[in-house]
C-alpha positions as CSV (number, residue, x, y, z in Angstrom):
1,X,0.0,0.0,0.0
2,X,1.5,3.8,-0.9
3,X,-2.1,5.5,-0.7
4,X,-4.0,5.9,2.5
5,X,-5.8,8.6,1.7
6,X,-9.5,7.8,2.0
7,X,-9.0,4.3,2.9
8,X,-10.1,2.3,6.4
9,X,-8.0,1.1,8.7
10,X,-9.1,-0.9,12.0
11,X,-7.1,-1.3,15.1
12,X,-7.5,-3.5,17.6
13,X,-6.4,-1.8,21.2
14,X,-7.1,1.5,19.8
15,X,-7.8,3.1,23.1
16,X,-4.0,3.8,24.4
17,X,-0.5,2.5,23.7
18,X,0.4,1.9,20.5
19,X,-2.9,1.4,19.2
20,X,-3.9,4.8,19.8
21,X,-0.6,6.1,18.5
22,X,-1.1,3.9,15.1
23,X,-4.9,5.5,15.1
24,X,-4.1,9.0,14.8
25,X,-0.9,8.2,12.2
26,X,-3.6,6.8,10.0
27,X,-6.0,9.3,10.7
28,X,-3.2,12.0,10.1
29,X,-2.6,10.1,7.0
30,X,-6.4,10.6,5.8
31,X,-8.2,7.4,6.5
32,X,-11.0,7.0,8.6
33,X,-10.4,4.8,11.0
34,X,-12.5,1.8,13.3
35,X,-11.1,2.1,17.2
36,X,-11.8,-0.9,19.1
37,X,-10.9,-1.4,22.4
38,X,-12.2,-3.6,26.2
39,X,-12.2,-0.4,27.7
40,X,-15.8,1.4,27.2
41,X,-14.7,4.8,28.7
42,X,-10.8,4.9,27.6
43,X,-12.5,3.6,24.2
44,X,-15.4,6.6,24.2
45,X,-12.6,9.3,25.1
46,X,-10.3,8.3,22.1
47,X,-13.6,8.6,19.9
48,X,-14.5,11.9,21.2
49,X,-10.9,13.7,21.4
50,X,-10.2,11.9,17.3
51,X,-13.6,13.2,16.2
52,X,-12.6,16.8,17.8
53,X,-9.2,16.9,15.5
54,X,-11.1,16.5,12.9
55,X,-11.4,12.6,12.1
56,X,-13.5,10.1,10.6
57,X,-13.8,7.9,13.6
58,X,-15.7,4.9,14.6
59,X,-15.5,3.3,18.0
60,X,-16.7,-0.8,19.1
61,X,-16.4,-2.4,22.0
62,X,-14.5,-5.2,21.5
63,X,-13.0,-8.3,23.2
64,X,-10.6,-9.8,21.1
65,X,-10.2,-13.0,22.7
66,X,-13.9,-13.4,21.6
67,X,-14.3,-15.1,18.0
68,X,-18.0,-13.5,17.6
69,X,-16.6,-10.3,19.2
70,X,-14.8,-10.0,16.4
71,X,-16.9,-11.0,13.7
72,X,-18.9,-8.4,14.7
73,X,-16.0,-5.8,14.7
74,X,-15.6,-6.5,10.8
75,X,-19.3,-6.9,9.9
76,X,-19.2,-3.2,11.4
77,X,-16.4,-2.0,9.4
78,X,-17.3,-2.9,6.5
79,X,-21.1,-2.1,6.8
80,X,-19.9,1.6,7.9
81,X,-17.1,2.1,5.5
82,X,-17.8,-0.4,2.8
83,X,-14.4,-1.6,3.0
84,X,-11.2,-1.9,5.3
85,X,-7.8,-1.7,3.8
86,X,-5.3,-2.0,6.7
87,X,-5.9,-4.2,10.0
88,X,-3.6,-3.9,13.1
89,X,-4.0,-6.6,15.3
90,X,-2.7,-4.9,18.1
91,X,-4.8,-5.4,21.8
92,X,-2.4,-7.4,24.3
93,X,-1.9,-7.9,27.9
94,X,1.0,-8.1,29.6
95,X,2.9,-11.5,31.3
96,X,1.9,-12.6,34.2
97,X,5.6,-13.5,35.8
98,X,5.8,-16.9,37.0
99,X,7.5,-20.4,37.0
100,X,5.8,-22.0,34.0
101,X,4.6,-25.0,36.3
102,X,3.0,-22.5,38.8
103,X,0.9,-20.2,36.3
104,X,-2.5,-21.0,36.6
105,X,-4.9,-22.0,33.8
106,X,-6.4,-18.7,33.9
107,X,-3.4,-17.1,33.7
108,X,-2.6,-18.7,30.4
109,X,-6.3,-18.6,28.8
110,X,-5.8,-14.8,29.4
111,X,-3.0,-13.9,27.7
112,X,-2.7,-16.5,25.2
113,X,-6.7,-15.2,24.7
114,X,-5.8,-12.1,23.9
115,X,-2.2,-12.3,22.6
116,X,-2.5,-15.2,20.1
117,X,-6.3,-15.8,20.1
118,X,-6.7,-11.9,19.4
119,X,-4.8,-12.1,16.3
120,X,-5.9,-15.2,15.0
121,X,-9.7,-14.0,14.9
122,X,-8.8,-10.6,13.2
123,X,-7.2,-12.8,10.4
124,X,-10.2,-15.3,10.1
125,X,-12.7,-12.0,10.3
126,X,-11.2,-9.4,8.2
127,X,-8.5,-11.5,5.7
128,X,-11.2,-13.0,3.4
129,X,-13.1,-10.1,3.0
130,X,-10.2,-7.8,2.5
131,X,-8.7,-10.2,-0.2
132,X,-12.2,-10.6,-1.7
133,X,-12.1,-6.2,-1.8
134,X,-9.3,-6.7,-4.8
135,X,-7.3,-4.0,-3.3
136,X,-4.1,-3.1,-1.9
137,X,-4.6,-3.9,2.0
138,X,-2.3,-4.8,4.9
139,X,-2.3,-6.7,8.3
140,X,0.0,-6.0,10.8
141,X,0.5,-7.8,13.6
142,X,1.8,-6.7,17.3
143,X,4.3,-9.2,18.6
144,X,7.7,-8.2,20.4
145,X,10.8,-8.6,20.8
146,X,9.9,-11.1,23.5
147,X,8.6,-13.4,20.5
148,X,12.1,-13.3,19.0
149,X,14.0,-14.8,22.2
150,X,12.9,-17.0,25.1
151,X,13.2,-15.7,28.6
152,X,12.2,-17.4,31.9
153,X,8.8,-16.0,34.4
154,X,7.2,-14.7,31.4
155,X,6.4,-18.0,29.3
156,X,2.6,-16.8,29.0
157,X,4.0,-13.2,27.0
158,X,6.7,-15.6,25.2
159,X,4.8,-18.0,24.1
160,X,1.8,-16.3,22.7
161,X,3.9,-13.6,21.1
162,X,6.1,-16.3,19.3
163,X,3.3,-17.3,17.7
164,X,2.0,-14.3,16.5
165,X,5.7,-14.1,14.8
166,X,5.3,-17.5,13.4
167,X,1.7,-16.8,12.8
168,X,2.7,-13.6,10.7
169,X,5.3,-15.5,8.5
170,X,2.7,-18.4,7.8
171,X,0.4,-15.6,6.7
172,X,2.7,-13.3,4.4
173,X,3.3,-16.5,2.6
174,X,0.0,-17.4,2.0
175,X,-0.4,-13.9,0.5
176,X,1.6,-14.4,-1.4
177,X,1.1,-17.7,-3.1
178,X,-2.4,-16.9,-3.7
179,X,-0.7,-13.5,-5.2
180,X,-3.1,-11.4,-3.2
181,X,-2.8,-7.6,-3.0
182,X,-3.0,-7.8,0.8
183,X,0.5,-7.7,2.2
184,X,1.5,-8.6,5.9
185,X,4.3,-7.3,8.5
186,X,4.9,-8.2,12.2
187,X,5.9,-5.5,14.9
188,X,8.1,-6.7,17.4
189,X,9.4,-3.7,19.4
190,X,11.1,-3.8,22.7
191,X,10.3,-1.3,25.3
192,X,7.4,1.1,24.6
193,X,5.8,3.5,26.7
194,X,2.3,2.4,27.6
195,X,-0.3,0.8,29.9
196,X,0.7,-2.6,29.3
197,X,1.7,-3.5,32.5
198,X,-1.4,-2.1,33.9
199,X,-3.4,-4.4,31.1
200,X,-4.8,-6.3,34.9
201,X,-7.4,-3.6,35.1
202,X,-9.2,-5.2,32.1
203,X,-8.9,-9.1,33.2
204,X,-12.2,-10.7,33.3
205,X,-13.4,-12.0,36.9
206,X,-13.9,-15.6,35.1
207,X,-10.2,-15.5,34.2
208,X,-9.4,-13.8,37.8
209,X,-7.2,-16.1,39.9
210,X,-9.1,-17.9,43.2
211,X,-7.2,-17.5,46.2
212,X,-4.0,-16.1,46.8
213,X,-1.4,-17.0,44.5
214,X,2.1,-16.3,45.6
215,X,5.4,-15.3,42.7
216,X,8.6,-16.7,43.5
217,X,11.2,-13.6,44.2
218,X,13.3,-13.9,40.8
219,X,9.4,-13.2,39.2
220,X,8.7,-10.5,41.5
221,X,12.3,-8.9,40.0
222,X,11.6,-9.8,36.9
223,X,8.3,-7.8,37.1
224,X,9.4,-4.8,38.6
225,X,12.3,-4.6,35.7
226,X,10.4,-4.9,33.2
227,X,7.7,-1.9,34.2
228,X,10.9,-0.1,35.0
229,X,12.1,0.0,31.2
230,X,8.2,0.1,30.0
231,X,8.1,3.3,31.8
232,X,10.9,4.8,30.2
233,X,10.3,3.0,26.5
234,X,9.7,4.5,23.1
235,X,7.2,6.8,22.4
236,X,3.9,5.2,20.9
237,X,4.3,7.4,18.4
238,X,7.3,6.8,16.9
239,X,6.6,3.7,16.5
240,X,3.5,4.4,14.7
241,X,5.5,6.4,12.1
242,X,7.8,3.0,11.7
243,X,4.6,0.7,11.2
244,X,3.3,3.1,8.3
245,X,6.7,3.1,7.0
246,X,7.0,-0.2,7.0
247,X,3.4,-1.4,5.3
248,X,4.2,1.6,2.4
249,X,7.6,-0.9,2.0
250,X,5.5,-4.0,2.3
251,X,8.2,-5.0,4.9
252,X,7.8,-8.6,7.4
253,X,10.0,-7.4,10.1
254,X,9.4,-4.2,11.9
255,X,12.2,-4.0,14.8
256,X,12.3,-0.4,15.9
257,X,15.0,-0.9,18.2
258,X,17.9,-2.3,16.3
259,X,19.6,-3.3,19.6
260,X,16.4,-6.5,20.4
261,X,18.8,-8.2,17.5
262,X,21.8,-9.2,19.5
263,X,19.3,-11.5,21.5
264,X,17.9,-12.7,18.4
265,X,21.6,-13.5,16.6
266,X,22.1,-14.8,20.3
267,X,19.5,-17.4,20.5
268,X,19.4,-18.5,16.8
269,X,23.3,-19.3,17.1
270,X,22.3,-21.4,20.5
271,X,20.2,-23.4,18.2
272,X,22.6,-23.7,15.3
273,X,25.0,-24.8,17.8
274,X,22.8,-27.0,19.6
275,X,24.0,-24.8,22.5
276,X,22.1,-24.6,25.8
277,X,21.3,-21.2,27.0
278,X,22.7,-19.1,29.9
279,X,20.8,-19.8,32.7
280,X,23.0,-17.7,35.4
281,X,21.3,-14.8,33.7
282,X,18.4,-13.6,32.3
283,X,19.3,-11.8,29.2
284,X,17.2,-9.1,28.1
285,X,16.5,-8.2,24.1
286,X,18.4,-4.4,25.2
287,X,21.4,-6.2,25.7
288,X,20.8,-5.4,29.2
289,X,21.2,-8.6,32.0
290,X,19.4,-8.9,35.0
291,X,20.9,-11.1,37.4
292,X,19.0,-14.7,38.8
293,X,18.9,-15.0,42.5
């Protein structure tokens, strides 16, 4: 796609973060633009404060771990618009930090819900239709860094956004074999400023945990470092301005922060090598290490 103008775009988590950041770039860039988001009020105020600046906004509750929720997203979309061009799967929740045999079921049908499940219905709602539209079109899909190496007490985060990587590749091949005009690209940033770590505000009380669960220290750690360098990530924004970049060039990869490839050259020479990974420290895609106690 190299024309936005006039066109639809739909993004999933629209109501902060990134997805909020990838809603106005479009909307800057001239297409109207579908807002969905868990969050009724953070959801409403997006609409409101887009529609004031002058946008062609539409706003639907969504939960994206929800198949039918989603379905109904798209039959929106297109009924409103007549079409949607771009689709950014983006909603996701953040790890809950634990020992992998010690995360609850809940824990896992949360974030894998959103994380993987989320993605995989945008693709079976909107893909069809956008490839039946003809037109140039574009899916991107938020992973992370954290879906290009494998680090311990996050294995929820890790494993669902591994899969949206693999998912992603699956899916620009696809495209391409059926020489479609709908091209794909996966996001995989590092650390971004958002509400990601805050995503427990929006966990549904079937998915809550019973009882009192307790995290073993190196979690706890684990935890606070990783809302420590959320905090003082990337701005949404710029990050936006890569993704747009990025679908114009009808690029796979988007790694904003050049320095998540160390850990990836890292791990995929552990595997080459049939070498076992550190386990005296947790390495982190900055480069940075944080120390197991």
């Amino acid at each position: 796609m190299k024309e936005f103008k006039d066109k639809t775009a739909v993004v999933t988590g629209a109501a902060s973060g990134i997805g909020r950041a990838l809603a106005e770039k479009f909307a800057s860039e001239g297409m109207k633009v579908v807002l969905a988001d868990i969050e009724e009020e953070a959801l409403a105020k997006a609409e409101r404060e887009m529609k004031a600046g002058g946008a062609t906004v539409l706003a639907v509750r969504t939960d994206v771990s929800k198949g039918a929720d989603v379905e109904a997203l798209a039959d929106k979309a297109f009924e409103t618009f007549g079409g949607v061009h771009v689709l950014c799967n983006n909603a996701g929740v953040a790890p809950v930090m634990g020992a992998t045999w010690e995360l609850t079921e809940a824990d896992w049908q949360w974030v894998l819900g959103v994380n993987l499940w989320g993605v995989l219905h945008g693709i079976r709602a909107f893909v069809p239709r956008m490839i039946a539209q003809d037109s140039d079109g574009h899916i991107v899909n938020v992973s992370s860094a954290a879906g290009l190496v494998s680090l311990p007490w996050g294995s929820t985060y890790t494993v669902a956004k591994h899969g949206v990587v693999t998912l992603s590749e699956s899916l620009y091949g696809e495209l391409a074999l059926v020489d479609s005009k709908v091209k794909a690209s996966v996001l995989c940033p590092i650390w971004v400023s958002t509400r990601l770590m805050d995503a427990e505000r929006n966990r549904p009380a079937g998915l809550q945990n019973q009882g009192e669960t307790k995290a073993r220290p190196q979690a706890v750690m684990m935890d606070q470092v990783v809302r420590a360098l959320v905090a003082g990530g990337t701005d949404a924004s710029v990050i936006a301005d890569m993704v747009v970049d990025a679908i114009r060039e009808e690029r796979l990869y988007v790694l904003p922060h050049p320095e998540a490839k160390e850990g990836v050259r890292t791990r995929m020479e552990n595997i080459l090598n049939e070498r076992n990974p550190s386990t005296d420290l947790a390495m982190q895609p900055t480069g940075e290490t944080v120390e197991s106690s």
